[in-house]
N, C-alpha and C positions, 0 to 999 in steps of 0.2 A: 545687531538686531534692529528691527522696526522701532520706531513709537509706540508705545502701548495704544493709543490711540488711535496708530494705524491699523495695528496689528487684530483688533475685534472690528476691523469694518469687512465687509465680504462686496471682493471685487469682480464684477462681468467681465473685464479685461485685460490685459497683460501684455505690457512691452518691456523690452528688456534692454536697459541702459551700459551699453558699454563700460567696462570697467578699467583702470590701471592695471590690468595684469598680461601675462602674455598671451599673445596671437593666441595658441593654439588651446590656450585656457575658457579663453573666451566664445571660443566660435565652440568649445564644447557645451560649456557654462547654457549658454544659448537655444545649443540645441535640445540640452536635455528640458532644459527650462518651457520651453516651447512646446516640446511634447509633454508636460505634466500639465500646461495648462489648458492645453485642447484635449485632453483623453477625453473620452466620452461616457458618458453613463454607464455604469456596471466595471468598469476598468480605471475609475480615478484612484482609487485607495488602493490598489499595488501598484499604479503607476508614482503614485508619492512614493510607496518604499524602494521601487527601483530606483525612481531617479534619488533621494536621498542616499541610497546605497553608491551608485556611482558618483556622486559628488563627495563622498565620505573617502573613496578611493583616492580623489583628487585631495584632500584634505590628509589623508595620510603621507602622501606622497611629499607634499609641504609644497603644492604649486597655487592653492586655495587655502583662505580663511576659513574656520568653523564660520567665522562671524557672518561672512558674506554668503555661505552657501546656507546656513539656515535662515538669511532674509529673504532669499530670493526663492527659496523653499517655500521659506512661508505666504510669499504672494502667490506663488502658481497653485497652491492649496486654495488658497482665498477664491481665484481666478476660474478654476474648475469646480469650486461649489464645495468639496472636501471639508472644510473649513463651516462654511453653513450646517454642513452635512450632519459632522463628529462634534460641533464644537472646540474649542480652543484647545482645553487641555489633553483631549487625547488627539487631536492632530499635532500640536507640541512633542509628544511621547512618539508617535508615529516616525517623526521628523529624524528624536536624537534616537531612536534605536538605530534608524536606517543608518545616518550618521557615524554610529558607533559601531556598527558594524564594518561597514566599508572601510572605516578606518584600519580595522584589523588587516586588508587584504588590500594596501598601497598599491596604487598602480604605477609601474616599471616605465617608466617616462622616458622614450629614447632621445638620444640627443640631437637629431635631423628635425624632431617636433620642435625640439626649444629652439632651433636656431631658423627655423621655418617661418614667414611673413606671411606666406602665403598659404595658411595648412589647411589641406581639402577639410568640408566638414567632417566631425566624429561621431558615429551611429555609438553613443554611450549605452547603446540598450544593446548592444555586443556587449557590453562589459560582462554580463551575465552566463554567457555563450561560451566566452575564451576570449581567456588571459595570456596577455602577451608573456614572450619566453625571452629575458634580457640572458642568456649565463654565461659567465666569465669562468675561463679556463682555468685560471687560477684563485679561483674563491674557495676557500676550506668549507670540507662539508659539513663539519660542526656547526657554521654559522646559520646554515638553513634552520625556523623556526618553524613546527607545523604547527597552527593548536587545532586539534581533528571536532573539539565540543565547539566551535564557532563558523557559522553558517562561509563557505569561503568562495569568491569564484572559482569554475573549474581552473582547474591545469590543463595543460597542450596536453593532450595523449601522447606518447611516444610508441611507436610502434613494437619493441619493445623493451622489457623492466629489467634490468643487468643487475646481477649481485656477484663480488667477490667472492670467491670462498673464505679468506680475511675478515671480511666484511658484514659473514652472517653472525646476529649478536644471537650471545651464549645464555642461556638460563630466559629466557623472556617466553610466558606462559599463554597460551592461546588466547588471543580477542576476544572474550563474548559478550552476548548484552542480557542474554538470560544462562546464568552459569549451567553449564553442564548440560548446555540442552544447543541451542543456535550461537554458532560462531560469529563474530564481526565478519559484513563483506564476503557471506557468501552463498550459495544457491540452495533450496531446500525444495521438497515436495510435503506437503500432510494430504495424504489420503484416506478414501473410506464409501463406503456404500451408503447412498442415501439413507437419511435418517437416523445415522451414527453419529452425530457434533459434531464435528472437523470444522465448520466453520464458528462453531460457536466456542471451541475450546480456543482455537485463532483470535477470537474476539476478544475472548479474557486472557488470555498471553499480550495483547495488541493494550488495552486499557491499562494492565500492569506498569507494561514498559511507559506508556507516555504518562502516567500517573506517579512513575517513580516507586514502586509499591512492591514489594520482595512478591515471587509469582511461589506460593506455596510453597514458603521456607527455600527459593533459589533467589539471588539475590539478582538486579537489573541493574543496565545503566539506561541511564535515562535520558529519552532523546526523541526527536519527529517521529510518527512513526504514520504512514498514508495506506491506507485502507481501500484499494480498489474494487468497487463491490460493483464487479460489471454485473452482477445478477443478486435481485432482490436488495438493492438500496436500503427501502424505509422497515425491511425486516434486519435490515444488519444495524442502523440506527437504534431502531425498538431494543436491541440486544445491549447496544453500549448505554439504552436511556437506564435500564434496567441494573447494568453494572452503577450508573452514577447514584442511583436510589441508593441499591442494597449498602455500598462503601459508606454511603457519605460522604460524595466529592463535591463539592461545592466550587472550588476554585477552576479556572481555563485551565486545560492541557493540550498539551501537541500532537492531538488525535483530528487528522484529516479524513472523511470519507470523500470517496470520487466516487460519481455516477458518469456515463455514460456508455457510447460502444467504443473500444479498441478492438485493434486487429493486429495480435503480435505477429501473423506470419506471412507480413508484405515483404520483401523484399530490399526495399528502403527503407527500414528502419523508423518510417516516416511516423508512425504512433507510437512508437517507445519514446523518442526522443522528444514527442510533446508533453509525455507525460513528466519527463525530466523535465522538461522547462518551467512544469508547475508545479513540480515538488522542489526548483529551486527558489520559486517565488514564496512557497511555502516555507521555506526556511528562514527565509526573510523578514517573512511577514509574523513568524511566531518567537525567533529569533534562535533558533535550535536546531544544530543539526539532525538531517533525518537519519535515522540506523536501522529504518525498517519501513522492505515494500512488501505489499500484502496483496497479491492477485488470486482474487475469489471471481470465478473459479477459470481454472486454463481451458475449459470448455468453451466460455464464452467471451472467450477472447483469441478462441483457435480462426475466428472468420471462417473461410469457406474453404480452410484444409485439411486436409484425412488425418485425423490423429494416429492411426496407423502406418504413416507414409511418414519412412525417415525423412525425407527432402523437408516434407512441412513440419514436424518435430523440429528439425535443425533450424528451420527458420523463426522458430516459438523462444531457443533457446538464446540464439543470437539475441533477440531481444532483449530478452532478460540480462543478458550479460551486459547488453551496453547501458540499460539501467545500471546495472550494478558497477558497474564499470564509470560511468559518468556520477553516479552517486556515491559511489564508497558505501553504500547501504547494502542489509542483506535483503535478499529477495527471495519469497516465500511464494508456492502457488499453490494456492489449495484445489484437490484434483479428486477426481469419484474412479474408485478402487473396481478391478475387474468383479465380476459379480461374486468368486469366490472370496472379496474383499481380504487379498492375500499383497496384491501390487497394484499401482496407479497402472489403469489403462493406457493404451497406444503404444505405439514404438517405444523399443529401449534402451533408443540414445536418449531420450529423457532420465534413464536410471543412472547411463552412464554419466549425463553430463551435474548431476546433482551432488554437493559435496556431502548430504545425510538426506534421509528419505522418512518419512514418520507414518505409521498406521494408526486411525482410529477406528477401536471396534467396538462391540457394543454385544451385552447379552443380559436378557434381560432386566434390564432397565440401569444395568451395570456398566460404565465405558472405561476406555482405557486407554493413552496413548500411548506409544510402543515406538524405540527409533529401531527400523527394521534395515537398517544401512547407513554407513556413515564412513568416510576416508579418513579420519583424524576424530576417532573419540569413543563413547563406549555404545552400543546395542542394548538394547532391551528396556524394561521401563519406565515410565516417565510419571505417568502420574495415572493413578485410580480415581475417578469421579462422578458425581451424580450430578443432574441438572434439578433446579428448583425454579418454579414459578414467582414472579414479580411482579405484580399487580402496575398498571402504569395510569391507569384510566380507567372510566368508563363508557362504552358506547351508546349511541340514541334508543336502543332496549334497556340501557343500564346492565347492560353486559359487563364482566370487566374486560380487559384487554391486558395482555401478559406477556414477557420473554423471560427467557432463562438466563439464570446463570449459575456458572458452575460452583458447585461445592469438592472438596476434595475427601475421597472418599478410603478407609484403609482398604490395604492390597486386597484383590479379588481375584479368582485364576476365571479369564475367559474361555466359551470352547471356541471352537476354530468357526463354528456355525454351515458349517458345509456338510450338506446330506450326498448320500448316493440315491441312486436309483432314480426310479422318476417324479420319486418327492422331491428331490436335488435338484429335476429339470423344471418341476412348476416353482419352487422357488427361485431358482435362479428368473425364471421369466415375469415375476413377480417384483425381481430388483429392477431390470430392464425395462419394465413398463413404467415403475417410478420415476426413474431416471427419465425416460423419454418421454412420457406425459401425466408425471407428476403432480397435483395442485393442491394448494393451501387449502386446507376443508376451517369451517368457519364452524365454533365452538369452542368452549370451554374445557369440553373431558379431552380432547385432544390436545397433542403434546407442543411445545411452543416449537417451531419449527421444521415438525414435519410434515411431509410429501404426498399423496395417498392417491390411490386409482379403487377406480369399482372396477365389481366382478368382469364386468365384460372385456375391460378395456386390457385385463388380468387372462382373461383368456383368451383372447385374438393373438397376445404377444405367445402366449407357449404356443397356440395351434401353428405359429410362424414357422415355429422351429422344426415345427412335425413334417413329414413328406404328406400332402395333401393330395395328391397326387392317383396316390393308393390308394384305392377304398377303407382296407383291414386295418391299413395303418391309423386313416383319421379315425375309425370306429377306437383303435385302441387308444390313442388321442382322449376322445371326447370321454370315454372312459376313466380314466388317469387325472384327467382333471377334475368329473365328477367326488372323485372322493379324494383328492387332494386337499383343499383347502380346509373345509374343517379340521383334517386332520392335521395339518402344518398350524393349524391355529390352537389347535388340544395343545399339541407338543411344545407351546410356545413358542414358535421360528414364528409365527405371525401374527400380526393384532387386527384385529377388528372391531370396529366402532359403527354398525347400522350399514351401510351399503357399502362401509371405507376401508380397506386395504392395503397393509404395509408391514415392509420388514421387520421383525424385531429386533 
């Protein structure tokens, strides 16, 4: 290590002094070095945990010092401001996690490098990407060590996964990370019709796991768990501010949310595999592996393909997979149910390709999640619950401001909520219209995360449906709707709040 004396000054710049070690040690040493000390604004503090992480690899390997690679650690930290930034002691912590980790996952050192004078530079920021494959013909497979709870570089993929029949072990009980509900590593759907929780039950399954916290008497492991809220961000935040209140958490947990746009059904894979790249940095940087991806909702991450249309389906799934696939994490898409809120909408190679499929329903004021398909495990359900208000604030009226969270509630029999006749057709066009032009109404009496349309917007969508065409027909139309609503609102199939409208 530095002089203590060195080590509190913060340096504007950074060279890097040749050391005793080999060629090929060096000119990586260098390069990683190099890049930690130019990152630029908004990128130096994962570029410390990368480059520590790949010089930890070196350092397991036994081609580098701890000694040396935490000196020169700690300069390029100094050098890029980091250091000013964090101050001492948690850029120190920063340094030996990265450290400690990379050490776990030794880089396979070929021997044409060690014996090389002249070795091209090494993009160490591949190290993160793909891990070279040394394997010897004759190495016993006992000797392979995996530990699955520490953050690891990928592995090559292999095209594909072989097992003996010999080879499959006896008595070993299914992976999960929430017992008896989601398997380790694998693809799920939760559906449901607006304004039924699905995203919000997802949130307090999501807060559990990364809090470590048995999910209403099933027990978790615990682990990263990233939260893609490609729609309504600072409402899915308010939800987890809400869980952090009601528990009492106080300390950090490995709950990431992502905002932004992705687009699972390009072709190239070209946005799944940025999302891996930051959910490896996130592992990194929290020091845990992740066991849980959470894509709210596959609507808004379908870009500009027909949910309907197998070709763009199959390209949504692909995705997913090489997530899960490059991550060993399971992957969850939470999805708005056909308006009989019976199955996730679109195509049903989506049903096919899902290893369990989950319904949330909702009747008055009553929910329930329901696994309604599953390849390996039991059907039926999961949990009975209620939502409850959480005070988080107040607004510039002195309003409060509120999300939910869920309570678990004893068993309740749901009805299916599906009408006949042409009360069946204004409701259904009643979810439709939520779904498509939806918004957040601003009050109090209203419920923390639902959706709602006025009357009009409530009947352009049924008159859609109607042949307008005919005269008799729109007359009997406009009829059907006139005395529709109150009465779907008597019966309680629907709520209404002053001009606001929504399923119950």
């Amino acid at each position: 290590l530095l002089p203590k004396k060195e080590l509190v000054a913060v340096r504007l710049d950074y060279t890097y002094t040749q050391r005793d070690l080999a060629p090929y040690v060096n000119v990586a040493l260098e390069s990683e070095m190099t890049r930690l000390a130019t990152a630029v604004v908004g990128n130096r503090g994962s570029q410390l945990n990368s480059s520590a992480y790949a010089l930890g690899q070196l350092v397991g390997a036994g081609v580098l010092s701890r000694e040396i690679a935490e000196g020169e650690l700690y300069r390029g930290a100094a050098a890029n401001g980091v250091l000013q930034k964090d101050g001492e002691k948690q850029t120190r912590t920063r340094i030996k996690r990265g450290l400690d980790d990379g050490i776990k996952v030794p880089r396979v050192i070929k021997e044409r490098e060690c014996q090389n004078d002249n070795t091209p530079l090494i993009d160490t920021s591949k190290l993160l990407k793909k891990e070279e494959v040394n394997t010897k013909v004759d190495a016993p497979a006992q000797e392979v060590n995996e530990t699955v709870d520490t953050p690891q570089a990928p592995n090559k993929r292999e095209r594909f996964e072989r097992t003996w029949f010999h080879e499959i072990k006896e008595g070993e009980p299914k992976e999960t990370f929430i017992k008896g509900v989601f398997g380790a590593g694998e693809l799920t759907t939760v559906s449901g019709l607006p304004g039924t929780g699905k995203s919000v039950i997802v949130t307090d399954m999501a807060c559990h796991v990364a809090a470590a916290m048995e999910w209403h008497g099933r027990k978790v492991k615990h682990g990263l768990v990233v939260y893609v809220a490609a729609e309504r961000k600072k409402l899915t935040e308010r939800r987890m501010m809400a869980f952090r209140k009601h528990h009492g958490i106080a300390d950090q947990i490995p709950l990431l949310v992502i905002g932004g746009r992705l687009d699972f059904t390009k072709g190239d894979l070209k946005d799944a595999r940025e999302l891996i790249q930051l959910i490896r940095e996130a592992e990194i940087e929290c020091g845990s592996k992740c066991v849980w991806v959470i894509i709210d909702t596959l609507t808004r991450v379908f870009g500009a393909g027909d949910q309907n249309a197998s070709k763009d389906m199959s390209k949504f799934v692909q995705s997913c997979d090489e997530v899960l696939t490059e991550t060993k994490a399971h992957v969850t898409a939470i999805h708005h149910s056909a308006w009989s809120g019976e199955r996730g909408k679109g195509a049903i190679d989506l049903d096919g390709a899902v290893d369990a499929s989950f319904m949330v329903k909702k009747d008055h004021g009553k929910y329930k999640l329901v696994c309604d398909g599953t390849n390996d495990g039991e059907e039926g359900d999961i949990l009975a619950f209620t939502m409850v208000s959480v005070e988080l604030g107040r607004d510039e009226d002195g309003e409060p401001t509120t999300a939910p969270v869920v309570m678990q509630e004893k068993e309740t029999k749901l009805t299916s909520g599906t009408l006949k006749g042409y009360k069946g057709d204004v409701l259904k066009a009643l979810a439709e219209a939520v779904e498509r032009h939806g918004i957040e109404p601003d009050g109090d009496a209203f419920p923390d995360g639902v959706l709602v349309v006025d009357e009009q917007t409530w009947r352009t969508e049924f008159y859609a449906s109607r042949d307008s065409t005919n005269p008799a027909a729109a007359e009997t139309a406009r009829k059907q709707f006139q005395r529709a609503p109150k009465a779907l609102v008597d019966e309680g199939h629907v709520n209404n709040i002053g001009l606001w409208f929504w399923p119950a």
